[in-house]
N, CA and C of each residue as an Amber inpcrd file, in Angstrom:
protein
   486
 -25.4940000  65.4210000   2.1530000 -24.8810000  65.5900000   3.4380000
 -25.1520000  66.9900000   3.9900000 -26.2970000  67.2300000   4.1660000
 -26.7360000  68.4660000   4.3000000 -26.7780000  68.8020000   5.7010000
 -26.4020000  69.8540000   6.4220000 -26.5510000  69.6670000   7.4920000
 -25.1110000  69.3640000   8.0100000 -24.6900000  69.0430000   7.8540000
 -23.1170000  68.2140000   8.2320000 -22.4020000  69.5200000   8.0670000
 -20.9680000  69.9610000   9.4060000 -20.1000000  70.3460000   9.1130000
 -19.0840000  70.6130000   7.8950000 -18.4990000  71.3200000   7.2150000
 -17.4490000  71.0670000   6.5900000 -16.3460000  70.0830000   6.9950000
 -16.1230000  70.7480000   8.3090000 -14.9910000  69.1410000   8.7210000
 -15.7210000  67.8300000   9.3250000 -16.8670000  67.9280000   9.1010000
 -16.9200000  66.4440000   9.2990000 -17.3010000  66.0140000   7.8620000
 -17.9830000  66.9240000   6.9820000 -17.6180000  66.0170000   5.5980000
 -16.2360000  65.4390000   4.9180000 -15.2600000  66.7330000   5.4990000
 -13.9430000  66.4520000   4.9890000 -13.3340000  65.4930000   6.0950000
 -14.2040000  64.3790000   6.7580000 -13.6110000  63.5180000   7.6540000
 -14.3670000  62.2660000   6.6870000 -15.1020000  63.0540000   6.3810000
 -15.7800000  61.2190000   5.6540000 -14.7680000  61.5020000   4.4240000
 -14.4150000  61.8200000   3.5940000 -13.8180000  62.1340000   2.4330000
 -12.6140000  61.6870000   2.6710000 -11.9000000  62.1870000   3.5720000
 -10.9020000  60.9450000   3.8190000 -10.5900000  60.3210000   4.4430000
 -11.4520000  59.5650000   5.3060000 -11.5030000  58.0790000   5.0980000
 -11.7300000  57.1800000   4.4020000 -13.2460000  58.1860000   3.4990000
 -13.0980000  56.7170000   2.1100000 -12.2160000  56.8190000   1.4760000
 -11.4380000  57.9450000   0.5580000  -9.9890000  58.2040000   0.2340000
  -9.1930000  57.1460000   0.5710000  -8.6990000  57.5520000   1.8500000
  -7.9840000  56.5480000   2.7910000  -8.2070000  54.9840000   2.5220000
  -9.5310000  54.5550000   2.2010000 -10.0920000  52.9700000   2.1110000
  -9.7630000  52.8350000   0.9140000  -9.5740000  53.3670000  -0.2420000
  -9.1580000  53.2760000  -1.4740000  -7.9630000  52.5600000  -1.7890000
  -6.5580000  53.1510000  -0.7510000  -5.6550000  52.5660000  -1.1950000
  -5.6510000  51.2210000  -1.1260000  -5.8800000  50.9300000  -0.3380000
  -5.7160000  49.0730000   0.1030000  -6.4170000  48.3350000  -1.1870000
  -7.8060000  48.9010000  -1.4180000  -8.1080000  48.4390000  -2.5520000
  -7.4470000  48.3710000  -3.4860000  -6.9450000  49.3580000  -4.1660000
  -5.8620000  49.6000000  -5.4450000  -4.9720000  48.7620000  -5.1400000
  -4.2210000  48.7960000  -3.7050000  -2.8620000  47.6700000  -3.8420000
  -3.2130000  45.9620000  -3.9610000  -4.6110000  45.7100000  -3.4670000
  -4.9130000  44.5550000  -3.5150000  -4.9520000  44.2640000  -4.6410000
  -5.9650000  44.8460000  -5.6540000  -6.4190000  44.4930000  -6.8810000
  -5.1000000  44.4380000  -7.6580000  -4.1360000  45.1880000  -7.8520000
  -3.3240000  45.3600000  -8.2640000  -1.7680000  44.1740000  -7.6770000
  -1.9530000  43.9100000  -6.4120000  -1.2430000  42.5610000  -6.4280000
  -2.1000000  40.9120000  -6.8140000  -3.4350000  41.0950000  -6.6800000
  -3.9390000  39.7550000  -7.0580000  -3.7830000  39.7590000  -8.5610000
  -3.6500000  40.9120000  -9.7880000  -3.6680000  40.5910000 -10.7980000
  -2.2480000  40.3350000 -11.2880000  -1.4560000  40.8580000 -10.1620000
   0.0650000  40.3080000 -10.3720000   0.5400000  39.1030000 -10.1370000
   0.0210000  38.2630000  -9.8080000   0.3270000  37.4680000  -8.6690000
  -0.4550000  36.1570000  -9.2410000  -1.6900000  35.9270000  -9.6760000
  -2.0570000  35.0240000 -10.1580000  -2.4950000  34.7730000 -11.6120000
  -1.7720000  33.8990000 -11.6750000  -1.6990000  32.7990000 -13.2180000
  -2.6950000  31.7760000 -13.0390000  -3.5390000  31.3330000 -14.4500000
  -3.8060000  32.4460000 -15.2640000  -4.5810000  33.3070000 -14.9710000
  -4.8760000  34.7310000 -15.9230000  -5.6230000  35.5530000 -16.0910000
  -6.8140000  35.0290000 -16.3730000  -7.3860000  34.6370000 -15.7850000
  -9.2690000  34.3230000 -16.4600000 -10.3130000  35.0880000 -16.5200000
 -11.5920000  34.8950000 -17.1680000 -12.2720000  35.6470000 -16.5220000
 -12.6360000  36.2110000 -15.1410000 -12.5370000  34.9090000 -14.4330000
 -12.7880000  35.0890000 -12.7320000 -11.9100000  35.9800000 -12.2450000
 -10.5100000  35.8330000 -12.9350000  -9.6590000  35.9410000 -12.0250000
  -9.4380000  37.7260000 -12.2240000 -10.0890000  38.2830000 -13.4050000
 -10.0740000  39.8860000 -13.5770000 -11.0070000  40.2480000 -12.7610000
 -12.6360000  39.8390000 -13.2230000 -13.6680000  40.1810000 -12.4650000
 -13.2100000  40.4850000 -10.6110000 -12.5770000  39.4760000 -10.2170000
 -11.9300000  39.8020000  -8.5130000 -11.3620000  40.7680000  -8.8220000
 -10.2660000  41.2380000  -9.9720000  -9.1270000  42.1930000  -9.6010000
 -10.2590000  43.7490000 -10.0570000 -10.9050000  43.0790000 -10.7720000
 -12.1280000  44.7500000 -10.7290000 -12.8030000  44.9550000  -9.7760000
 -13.3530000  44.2220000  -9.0830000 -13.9360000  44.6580000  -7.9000000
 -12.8510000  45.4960000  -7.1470000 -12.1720000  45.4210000  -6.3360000
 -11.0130000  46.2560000  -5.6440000 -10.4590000  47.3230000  -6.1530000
 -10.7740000  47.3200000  -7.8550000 -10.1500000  48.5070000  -8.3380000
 -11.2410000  49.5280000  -8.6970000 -12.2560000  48.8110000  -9.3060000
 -13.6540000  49.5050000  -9.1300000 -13.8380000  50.4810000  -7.7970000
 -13.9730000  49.4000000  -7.0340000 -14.0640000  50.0930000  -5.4580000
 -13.3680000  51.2310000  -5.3690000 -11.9640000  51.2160000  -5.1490000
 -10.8000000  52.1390000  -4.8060000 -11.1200000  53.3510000  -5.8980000
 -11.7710000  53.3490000  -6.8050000 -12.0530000  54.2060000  -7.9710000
 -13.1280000  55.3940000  -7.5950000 -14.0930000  54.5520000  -7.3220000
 -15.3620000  54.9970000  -6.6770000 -15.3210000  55.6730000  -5.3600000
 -14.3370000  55.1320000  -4.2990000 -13.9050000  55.8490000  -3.0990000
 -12.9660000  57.0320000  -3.3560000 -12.5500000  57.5110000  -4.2220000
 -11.4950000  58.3610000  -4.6340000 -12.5920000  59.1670000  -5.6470000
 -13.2080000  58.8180000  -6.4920000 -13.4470000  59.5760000  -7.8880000
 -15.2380000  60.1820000  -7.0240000 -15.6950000  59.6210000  -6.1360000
 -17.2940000  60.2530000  -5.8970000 -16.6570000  61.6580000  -4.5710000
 -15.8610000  61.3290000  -3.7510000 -15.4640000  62.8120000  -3.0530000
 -15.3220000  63.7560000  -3.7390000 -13.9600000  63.5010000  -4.8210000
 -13.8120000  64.6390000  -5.8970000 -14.5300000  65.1330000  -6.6510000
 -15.5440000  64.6060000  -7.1520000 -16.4370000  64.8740000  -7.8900000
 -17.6260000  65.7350000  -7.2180000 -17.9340000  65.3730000  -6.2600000
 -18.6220000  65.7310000  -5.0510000 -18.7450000  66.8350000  -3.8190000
 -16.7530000  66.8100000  -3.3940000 -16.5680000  67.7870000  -2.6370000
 -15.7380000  68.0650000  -2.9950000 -14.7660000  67.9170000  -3.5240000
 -13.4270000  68.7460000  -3.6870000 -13.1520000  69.2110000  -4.9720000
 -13.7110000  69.0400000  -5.6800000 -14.1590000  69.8830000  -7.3490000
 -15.0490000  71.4090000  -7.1100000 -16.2040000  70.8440000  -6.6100000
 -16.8720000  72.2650000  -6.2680000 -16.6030000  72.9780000  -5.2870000
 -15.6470000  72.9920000  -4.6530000 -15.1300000  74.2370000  -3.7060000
 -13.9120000  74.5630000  -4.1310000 -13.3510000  73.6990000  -4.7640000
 -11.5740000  74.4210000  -5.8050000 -11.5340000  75.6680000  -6.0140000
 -12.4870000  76.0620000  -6.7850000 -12.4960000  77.4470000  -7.1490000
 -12.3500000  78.7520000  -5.8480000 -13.0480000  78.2690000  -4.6220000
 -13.2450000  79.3970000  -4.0130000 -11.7260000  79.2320000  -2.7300000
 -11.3300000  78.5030000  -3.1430000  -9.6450000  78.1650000  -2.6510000
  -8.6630000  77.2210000  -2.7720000  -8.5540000  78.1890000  -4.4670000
  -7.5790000  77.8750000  -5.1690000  -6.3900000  78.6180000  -4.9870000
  -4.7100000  77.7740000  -4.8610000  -3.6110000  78.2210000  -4.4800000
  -3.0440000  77.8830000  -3.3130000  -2.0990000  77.4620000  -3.7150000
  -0.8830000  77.1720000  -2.8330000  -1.0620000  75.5220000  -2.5920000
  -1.3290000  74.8050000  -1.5500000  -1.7010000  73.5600000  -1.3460000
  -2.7400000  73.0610000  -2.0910000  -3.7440000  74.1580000  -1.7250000
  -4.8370000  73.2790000  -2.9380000  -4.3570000  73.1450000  -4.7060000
  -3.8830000  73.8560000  -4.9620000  -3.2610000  73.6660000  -6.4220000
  -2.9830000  72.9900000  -6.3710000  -1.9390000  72.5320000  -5.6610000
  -0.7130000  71.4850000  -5.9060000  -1.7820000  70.8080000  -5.6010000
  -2.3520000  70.3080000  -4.5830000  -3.1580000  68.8850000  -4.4430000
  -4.1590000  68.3730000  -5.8790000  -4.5250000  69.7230000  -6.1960000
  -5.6770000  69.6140000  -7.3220000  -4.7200000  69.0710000  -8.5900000
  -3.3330000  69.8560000  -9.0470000  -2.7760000  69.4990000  -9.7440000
  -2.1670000  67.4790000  -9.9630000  -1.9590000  67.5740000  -8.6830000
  -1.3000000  65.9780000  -8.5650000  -2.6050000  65.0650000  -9.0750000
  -3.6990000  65.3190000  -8.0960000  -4.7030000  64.2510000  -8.7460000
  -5.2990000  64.1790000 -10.7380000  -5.0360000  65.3500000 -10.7290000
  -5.4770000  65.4500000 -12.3420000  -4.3590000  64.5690000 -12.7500000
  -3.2010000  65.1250000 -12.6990000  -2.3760000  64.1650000 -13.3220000
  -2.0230000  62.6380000 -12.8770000  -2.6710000  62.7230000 -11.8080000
  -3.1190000  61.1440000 -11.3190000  -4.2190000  60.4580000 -12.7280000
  -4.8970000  61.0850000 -12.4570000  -6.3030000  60.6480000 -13.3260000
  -5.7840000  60.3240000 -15.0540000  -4.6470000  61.7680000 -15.0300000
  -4.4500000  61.3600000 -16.7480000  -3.5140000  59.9830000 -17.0120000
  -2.7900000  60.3520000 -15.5560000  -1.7370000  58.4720000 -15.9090000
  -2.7600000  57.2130000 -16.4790000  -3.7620000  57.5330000 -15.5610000
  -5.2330000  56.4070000 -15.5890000  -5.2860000  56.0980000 -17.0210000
  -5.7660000  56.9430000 -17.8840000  -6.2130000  57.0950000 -18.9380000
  -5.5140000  56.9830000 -19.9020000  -4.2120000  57.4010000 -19.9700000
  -2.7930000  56.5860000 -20.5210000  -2.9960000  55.3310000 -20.4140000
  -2.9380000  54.7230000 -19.4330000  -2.7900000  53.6230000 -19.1380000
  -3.9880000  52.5150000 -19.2920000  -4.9770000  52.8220000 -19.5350000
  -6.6010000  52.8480000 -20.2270000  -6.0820000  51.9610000 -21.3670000
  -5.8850000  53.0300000 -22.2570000  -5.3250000  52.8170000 -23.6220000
  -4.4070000  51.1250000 -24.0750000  -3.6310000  51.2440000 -23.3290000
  -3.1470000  49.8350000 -23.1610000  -3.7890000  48.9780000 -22.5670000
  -4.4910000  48.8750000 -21.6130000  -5.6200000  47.8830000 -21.0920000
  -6.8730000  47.4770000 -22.3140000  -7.0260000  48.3820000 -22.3940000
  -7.7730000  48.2440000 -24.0400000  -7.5290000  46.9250000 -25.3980000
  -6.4350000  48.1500000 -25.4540000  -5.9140000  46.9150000 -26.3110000
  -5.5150000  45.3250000 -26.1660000  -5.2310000  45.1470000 -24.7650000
  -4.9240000  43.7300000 -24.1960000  -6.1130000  43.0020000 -23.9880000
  -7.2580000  43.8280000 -23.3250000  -8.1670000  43.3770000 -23.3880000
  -8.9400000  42.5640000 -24.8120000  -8.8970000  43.5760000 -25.7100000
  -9.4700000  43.3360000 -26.8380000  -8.7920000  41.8800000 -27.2500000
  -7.3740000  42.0400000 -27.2390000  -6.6640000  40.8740000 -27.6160000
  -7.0330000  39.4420000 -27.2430000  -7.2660000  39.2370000 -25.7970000
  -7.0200000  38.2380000 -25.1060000  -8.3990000  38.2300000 -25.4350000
  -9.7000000  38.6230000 -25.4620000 -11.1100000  38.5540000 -25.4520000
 -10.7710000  37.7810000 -26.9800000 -10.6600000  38.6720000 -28.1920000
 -10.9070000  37.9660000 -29.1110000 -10.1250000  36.4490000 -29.4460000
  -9.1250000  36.0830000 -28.4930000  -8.6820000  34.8150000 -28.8440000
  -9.4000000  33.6430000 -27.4870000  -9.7610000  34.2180000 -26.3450000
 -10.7410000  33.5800000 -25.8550000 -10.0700000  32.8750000 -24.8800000
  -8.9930000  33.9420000 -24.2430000  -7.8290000  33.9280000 -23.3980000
  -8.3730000  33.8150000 -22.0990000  -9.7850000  34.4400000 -21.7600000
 -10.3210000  34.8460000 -20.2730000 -10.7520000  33.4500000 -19.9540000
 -11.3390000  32.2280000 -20.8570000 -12.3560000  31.3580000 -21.0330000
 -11.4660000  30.0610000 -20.8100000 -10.3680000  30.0740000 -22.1240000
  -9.9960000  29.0700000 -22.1760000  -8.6100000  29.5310000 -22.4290000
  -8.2380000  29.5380000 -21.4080000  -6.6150000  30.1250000 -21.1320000
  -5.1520000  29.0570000 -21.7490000  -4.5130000  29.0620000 -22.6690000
  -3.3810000  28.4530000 -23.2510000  -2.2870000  29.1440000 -23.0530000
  -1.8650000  28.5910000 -22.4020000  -0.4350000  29.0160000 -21.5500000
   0.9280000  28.8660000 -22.9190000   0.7140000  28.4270000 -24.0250000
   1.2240000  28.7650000 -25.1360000   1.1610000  29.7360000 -25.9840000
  -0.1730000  30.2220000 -25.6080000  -0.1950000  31.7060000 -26.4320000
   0.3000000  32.8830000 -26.0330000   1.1480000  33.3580000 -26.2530000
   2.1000000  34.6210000 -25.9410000   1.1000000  35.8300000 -26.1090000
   0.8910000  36.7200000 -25.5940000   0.0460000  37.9950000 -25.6990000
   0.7410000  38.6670000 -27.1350000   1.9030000  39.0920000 -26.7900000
   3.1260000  39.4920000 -27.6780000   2.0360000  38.8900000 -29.2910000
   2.1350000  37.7920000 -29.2890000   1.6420000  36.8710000 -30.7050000
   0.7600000  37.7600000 -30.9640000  -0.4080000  37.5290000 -29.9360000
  -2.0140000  37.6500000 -30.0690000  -1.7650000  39.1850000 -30.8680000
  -1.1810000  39.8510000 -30.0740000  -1.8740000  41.2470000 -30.0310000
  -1.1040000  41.8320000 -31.3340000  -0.2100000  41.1000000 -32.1880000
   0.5410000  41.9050000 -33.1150000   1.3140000  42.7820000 -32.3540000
   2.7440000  43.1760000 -33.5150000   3.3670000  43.9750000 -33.1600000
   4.0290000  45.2180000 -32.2900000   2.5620000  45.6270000 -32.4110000
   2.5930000  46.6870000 -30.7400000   1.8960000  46.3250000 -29.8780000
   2.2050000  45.3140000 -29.1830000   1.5460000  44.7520000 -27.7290000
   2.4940000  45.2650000 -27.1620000   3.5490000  44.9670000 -27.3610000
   4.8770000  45.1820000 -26.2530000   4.6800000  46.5100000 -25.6810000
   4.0780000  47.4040000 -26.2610000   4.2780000  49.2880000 -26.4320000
   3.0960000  49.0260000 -26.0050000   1.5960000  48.4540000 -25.9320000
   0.4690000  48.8650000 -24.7340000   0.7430000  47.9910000 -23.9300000
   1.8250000  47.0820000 -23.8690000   1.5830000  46.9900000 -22.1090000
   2.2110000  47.5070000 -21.1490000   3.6690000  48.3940000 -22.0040000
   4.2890000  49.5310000 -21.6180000   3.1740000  50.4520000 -21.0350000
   2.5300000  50.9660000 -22.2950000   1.5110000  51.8490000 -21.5010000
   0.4290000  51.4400000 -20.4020000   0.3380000  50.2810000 -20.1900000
  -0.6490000  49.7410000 -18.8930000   0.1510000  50.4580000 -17.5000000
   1.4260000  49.4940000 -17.8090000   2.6840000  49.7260000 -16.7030000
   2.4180000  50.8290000 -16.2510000   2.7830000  51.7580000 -17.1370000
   3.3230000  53.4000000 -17.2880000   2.3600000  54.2010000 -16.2980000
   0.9860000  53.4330000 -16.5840000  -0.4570000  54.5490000 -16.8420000
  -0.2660000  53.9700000 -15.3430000  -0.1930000  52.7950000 -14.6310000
  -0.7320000  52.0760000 -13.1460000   0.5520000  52.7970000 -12.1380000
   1.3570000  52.8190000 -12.7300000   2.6660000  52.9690000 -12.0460000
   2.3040000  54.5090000 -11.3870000   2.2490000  55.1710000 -12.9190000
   1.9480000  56.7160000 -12.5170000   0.7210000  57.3380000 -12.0420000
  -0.1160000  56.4990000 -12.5240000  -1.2990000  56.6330000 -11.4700000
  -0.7330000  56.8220000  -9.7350000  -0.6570000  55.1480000  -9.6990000
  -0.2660000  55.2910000  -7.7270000   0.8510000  55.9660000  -7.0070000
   1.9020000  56.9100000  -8.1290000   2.4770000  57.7260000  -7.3400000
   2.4170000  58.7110000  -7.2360000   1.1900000  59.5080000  -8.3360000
   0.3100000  60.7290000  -8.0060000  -0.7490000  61.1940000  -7.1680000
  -1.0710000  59.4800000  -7.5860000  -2.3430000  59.4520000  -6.1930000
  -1.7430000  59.6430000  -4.8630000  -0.2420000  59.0450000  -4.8410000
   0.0620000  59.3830000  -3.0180000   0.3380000  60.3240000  -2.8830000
   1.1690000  61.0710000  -4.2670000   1.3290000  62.9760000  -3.7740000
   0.2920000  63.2310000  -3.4300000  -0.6030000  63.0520000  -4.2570000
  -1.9460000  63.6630000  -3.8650000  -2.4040000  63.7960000  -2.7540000
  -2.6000000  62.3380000  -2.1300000  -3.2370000  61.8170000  -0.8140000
  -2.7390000  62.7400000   0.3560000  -0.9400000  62.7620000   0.3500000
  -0.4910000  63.1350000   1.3540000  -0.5280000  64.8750000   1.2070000
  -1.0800000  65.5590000  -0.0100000  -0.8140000  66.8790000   0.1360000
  -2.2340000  67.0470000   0.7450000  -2.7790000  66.5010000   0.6860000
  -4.5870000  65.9740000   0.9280000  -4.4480000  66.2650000   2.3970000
  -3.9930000  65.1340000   3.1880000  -4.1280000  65.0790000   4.0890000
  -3.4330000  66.2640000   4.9060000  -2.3420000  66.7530000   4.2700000
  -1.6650000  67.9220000   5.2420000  -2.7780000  69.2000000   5.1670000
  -3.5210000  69.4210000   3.6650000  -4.6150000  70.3590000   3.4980000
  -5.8310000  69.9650000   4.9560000  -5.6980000  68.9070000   5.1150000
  -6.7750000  68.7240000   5.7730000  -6.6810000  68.9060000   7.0860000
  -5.4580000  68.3460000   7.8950000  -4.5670000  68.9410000   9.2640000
  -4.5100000  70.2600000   9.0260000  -3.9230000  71.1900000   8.4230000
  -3.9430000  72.5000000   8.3910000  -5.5190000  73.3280000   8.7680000
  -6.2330000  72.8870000   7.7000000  -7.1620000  73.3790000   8.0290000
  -8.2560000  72.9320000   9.1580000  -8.1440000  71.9750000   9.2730000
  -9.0890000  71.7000000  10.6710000  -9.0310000  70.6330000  11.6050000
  -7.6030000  70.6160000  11.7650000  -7.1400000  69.9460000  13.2520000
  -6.1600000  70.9750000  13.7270000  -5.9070000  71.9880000  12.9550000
  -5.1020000  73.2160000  13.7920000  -5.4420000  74.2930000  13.6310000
């Protein structure tokens, strides 16, 4: 994006930002919402979350990582701070997706779905405790991501719509 303003890069940045959420809430209500879990029926809920991932994780990586340093403090901290700990809920919450995954794959849950098999069963003893951590990791993800978003966006009014 060479050539391009600062504020008009930081106009594309959040808008795709911005296009992210809808994704995340979609993906995240279609995998709530429909019984059973199949293969099909994840593959849809990854696309939207994929997406929303990629619209959020290529700016940061991109533009708002490599200029942190040269204004760092006060809003930008805090903004920089919220998304990290956005990212680590992620990865918490990783951890338990993992394991469910693994579970339901090796009994062949995505394929041929039995509405008798309890996850709880499948997964042994500590299923209950990673799907806590799925919860935990999604939950706290999307309410860091909105600190984030909205300290985002006031960084971004401040600096170049006033």
């Amino acid at each position: 994006m060479q050539g391009l303003s600062p504020a008009a890069i930081s106009t594309v940045v959040l808008v795709a930002v911005t296009l992210s959420l809808p994704c995340f809430l979609y993906g995240a209500y279609y995998i709530i919402e429909t019984e059973p879990v199949t293969w099909g029926v994840l593959m849809h809920h990854l696309k939207f979350v994929v997406t929303g991932l990629i619209l959020t994780t290529v700016p940061l990586v991109f533009w708002m990582a490599p200029r942190l340093p040269d204004q760092f403090g006060g809003l930008s901290a805090l903004h920089a701070i919220l998304g990290l700990q956005a990212y680590a809920m992620l990865a918490f919450g990783f951890t338990g997706i993992v394991r469910i995954f693994r579970a339901k794959f090796e009994h062949d849950l995505y394929e041929e779905y039995d509405e008798d098999v309890l996850l709880d069963e499948i997964g042994g003893p500590t299923m209950s405790h990673w799907r806590s951590r799925v919860r935990i990791g999604v939950f706290g993800y999307v309410i860091f991501w909105i600190l984030a978003y909205v300290v985002g966006v006031a960084r971004f009014v401040i600096r170049y719509v006033y």
